[in-house]
Structure formats: structure tokens, C-alpha cells
C-alpha positions as CSV (number, residue, x, y, z in Angstrom):
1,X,89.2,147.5,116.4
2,X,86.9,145.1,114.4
3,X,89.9,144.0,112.6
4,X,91.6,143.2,115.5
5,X,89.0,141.5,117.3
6,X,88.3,139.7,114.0
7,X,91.9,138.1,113.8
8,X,91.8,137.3,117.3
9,X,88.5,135.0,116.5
10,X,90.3,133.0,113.8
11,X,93.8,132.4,115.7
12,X,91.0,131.3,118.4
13,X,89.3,128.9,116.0
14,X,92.5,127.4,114.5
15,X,93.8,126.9,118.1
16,X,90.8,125.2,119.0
17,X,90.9,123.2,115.6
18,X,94.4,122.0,116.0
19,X,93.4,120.8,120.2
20,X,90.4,118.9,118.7
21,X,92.7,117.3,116.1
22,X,95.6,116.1,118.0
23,X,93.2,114.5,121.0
24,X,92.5,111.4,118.9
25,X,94.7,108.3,118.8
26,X,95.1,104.8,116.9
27,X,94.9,101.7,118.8
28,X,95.6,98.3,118.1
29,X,95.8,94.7,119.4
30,X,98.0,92.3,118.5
31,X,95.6,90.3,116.4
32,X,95.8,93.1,113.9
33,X,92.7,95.0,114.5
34,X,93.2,99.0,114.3
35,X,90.9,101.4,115.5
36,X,90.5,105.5,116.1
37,X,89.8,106.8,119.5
38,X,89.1,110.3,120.8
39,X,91.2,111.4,123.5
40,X,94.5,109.4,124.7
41,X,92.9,106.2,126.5
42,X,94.4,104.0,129.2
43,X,94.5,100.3,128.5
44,X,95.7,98.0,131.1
45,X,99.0,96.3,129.5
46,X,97.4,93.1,129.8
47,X,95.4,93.8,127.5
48,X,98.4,93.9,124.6
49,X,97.6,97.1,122.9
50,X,99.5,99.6,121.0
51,X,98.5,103.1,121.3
52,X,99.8,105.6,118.1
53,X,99.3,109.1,117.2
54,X,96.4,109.5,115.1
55,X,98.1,110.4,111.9
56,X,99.9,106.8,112.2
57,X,99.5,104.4,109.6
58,X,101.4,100.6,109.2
59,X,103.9,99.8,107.0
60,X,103.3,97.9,103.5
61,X,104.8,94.8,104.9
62,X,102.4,95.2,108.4
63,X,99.2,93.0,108.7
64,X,96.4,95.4,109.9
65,X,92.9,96.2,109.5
66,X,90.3,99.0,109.7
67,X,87.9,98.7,112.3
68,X,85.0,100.9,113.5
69,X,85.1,101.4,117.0
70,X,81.9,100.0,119.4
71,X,79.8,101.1,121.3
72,X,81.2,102.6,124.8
73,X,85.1,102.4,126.1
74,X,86.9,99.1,124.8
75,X,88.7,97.2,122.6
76,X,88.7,94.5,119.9
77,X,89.4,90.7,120.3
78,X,89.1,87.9,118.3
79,X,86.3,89.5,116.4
80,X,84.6,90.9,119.0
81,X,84.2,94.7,120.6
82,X,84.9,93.8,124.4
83,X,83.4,97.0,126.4
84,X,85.5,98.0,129.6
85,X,83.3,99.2,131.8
């Protein structure tokens, strides 16, 4: 019984490990600023960015950079973290 309950603990953590992992995204703007997000966020299409799967990652001829996300719900532009609120 303790073996069972045992394996039914780990298939639990893995599956709760793999849900954690896949509810993160990429975003980008078209200025070339690239940043990770938990969860899939809405962003209004006026505001011109590209959502991609987390484990995305640009080509060798693609212009991007790293950045670290702000503070709050937004997005980068022209330098700046813009907060949506």
C-alpha cells in the first residue's frame, strides 16, 4: 500500500511540475525587447507584441534582447517598462 501511495505522490509532483512549467511564455515587441512571463497574458494588438512558448528562442540572424520583466503587468517600450494597469 505504501508503495502504491508512494508512486502516486511522484506521478502527482511531476504532473504538477510539468503545469507549472508550461504556464510561462516569451513576449516581445517589435523594438526587439524579449521578456518571460508567467501565465499566457493578453496584450491588446495595438500594442505590437509577439507572444511565444517559453522554450522559444530567436534565430542567429534575429535582433533581440534579454530583458527582466518590471514590476506589475506590462510591457517594454523604447526603454522603458510601461505598467498596464
Amino acid at each position: 500500500m505504501n508503495a502504491i501511495r508512494k508512486t502516486l505522490l511522484i506521478g502527482a509532483g511531476a504532473l504538477s511540475l510539468m503545469a507549472t512549467a508550461a504556464s510561462a511564455a516569451v513576449v516581445c515587441n517589435d523594438e526587439g525587447d524579449c521578456w518571460r512571463v508567467r501565465g499566457r497574458p493578453a496584450y491588446g494588438p495595438d500594442l505590437r507584441l509577439s507572444i511565444h512558448p517559453d522554450d522559444w528562442r530567436w534565430q542567429r540572424h534575429e535582433h533581440f534582447r534579454w530583458r527582466e520583466p518590471g514590476r506589475g503587468h506590462g510591457y517594454w517600450r523604447g526603454g522603458n517598462w510601461v505598467v498596464i494597469r
